[in-house]
C-alpha positions, 0 to 999 in steps of 0.5 A: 500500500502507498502511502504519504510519509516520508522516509529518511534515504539511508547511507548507501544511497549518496551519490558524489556530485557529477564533477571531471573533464569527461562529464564536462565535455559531455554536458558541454555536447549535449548543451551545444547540439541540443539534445535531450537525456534521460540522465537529465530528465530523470535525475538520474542518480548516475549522472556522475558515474556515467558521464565521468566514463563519456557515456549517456543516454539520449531522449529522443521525440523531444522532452515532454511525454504525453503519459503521467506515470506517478513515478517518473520526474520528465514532464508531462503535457502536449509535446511538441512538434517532431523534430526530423533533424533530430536523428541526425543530431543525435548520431553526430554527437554519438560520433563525436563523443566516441561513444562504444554502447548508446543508449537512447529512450524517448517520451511516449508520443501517444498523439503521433499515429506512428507513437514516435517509431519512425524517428526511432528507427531513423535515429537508429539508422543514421548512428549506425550510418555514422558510427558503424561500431557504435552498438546500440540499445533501445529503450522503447515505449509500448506504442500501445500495442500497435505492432506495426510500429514496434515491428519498425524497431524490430526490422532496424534490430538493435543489438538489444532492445528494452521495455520497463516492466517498471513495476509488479503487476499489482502497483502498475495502475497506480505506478503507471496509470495509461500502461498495462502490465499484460500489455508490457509482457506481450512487447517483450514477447514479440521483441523476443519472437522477433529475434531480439536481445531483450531487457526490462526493469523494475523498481522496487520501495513503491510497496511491492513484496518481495513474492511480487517481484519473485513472481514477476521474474517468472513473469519475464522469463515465461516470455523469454527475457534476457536481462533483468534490472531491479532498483530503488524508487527514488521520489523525484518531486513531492507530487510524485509517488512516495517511496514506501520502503528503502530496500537494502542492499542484502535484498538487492543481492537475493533478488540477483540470485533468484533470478540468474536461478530463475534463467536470465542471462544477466541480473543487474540488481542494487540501490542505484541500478537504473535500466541503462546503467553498466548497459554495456556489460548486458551485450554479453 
């Protein structure tokens, strides 16, 4: 059940503030050409980490989502209009950054017919036009269900594709009110009958027990998930959802274990695991 106390973050939560020459460069590309990250938009905590290592992770189809998940700290509204430069954009400064693995998420586009797919699959193909040993990982929206489009990511076939479980079946409608649980499954499925590589993650301090979260392994496995990620919620803003419970770090390390039993490939699980974070190691 969630509730609207607020709890103390405890020590193995602090982060050091992003600071270096590598994490100046890259904010100093993104700022220059525009573009938009999610290690921005979602506060990520590993902002430092990341962008110290000359990595990020890009927000394509703008930074305004047509979605209002409780969880999620990027804005909601009406976007604005698509940008067609942007594929370009992005693979220019994925070269010149140097980048090995790209990441690259996006706002659900809920008002386009095509839900955003066709700059995603141009943004796809114009980084492998530019950087041809740049793997890639696409961390992709439901499009409500419409195949077509998802099959638009499918044919370009990034190295591995990833869709956020987010949450246990039982917290979905109140964690992600437009999204369905069933409906994330089947995207992962298709992914997978696809040929795929396929990832997905959760968050766990929204309330959850741990049996839920055991049973939504079962869940991604059942659908032939590759790579798993668990992590804690952190509350962005007081308008969003508030965090139930700081899950320690010996939990983390169960849920890990559990699931290498349970067959995925690859388990990233603790505190400040977030879906792109060590993305590189989940090539394999």
């Amino acid at each position: 059940m969630i509730t609207e106390e607020r709890i103390k973050k405890p020590d193995w939560l602090r982060v050091k503030l992003p600071t270096g020459e590598n994490y100046l460069k890259v904010r100093e590309i993104v700022s220059k050409h525009k573009l938009h990250t999610i290690c921005q938009s979602g506060n990520c905590p590993n902002m430092g980490e990341c962008w110290g290592a000359g990595t990020a992770t890009f927000m394509i189809l703008g930074n305004i989502c047509t979605r209002s998940c409780g969880f999620c700290a990027v804005a909601t509204g009406r976007p604005l209009p698509v940008d067609l430069e942007e594929p370009k954009r992005v693979a220019e400064s994925v070269k010149l950054m140097g980048v090995k693995h790209c990441v690259i998420t996006s706002v659900d586009r809920d008002e386009l017919k095509d839900g955003g797919s066709l700059i995603w699959s141009e943004t796809v193909k114009e980084i492998r036009k530019q950087s041809p040993e740049t793997t890639l990982e696409t961390l992709i929206p439901d499009f409500r269900g419409d195949w077509e489009n998802l099959q638009r990511i499918i044919d370009v076939a990034p190295e591995i594709v990833s869709h956020n479980m987010e949450t246990v079946r039982g917290l979905t409608k109140q964690v992600r009110i437009q999204a369905k649980y069933e409906r994330s499954l089947e995207v992962l499925k298709r992914l997978k009958l696809g040929g795929m590589r396929t990832k997905s993650g959760i968050m766990v301090g929204l309330g959850e027990k741990q049996e839920e979260v055991l049973e939504t392994m079962d869940d991604l496995i059942n659908v032939g998930l590759d790579v798993l990620t668990i992590g804690q919620y952190l509350q962005p803003t007081r308008k969003h959802l508030p965090v139930v419970e700081f899950v320690k770090p010996e939990t983390f390390e169960m849920y890990k274990k559990a699931g290498l039993a349970k067959g995925f490939r690859y388990v990233e699980s603790g505190p400040l695991v977030r879906s792109s974070y060590h993305a590189e190691k989940h090539l394999f």
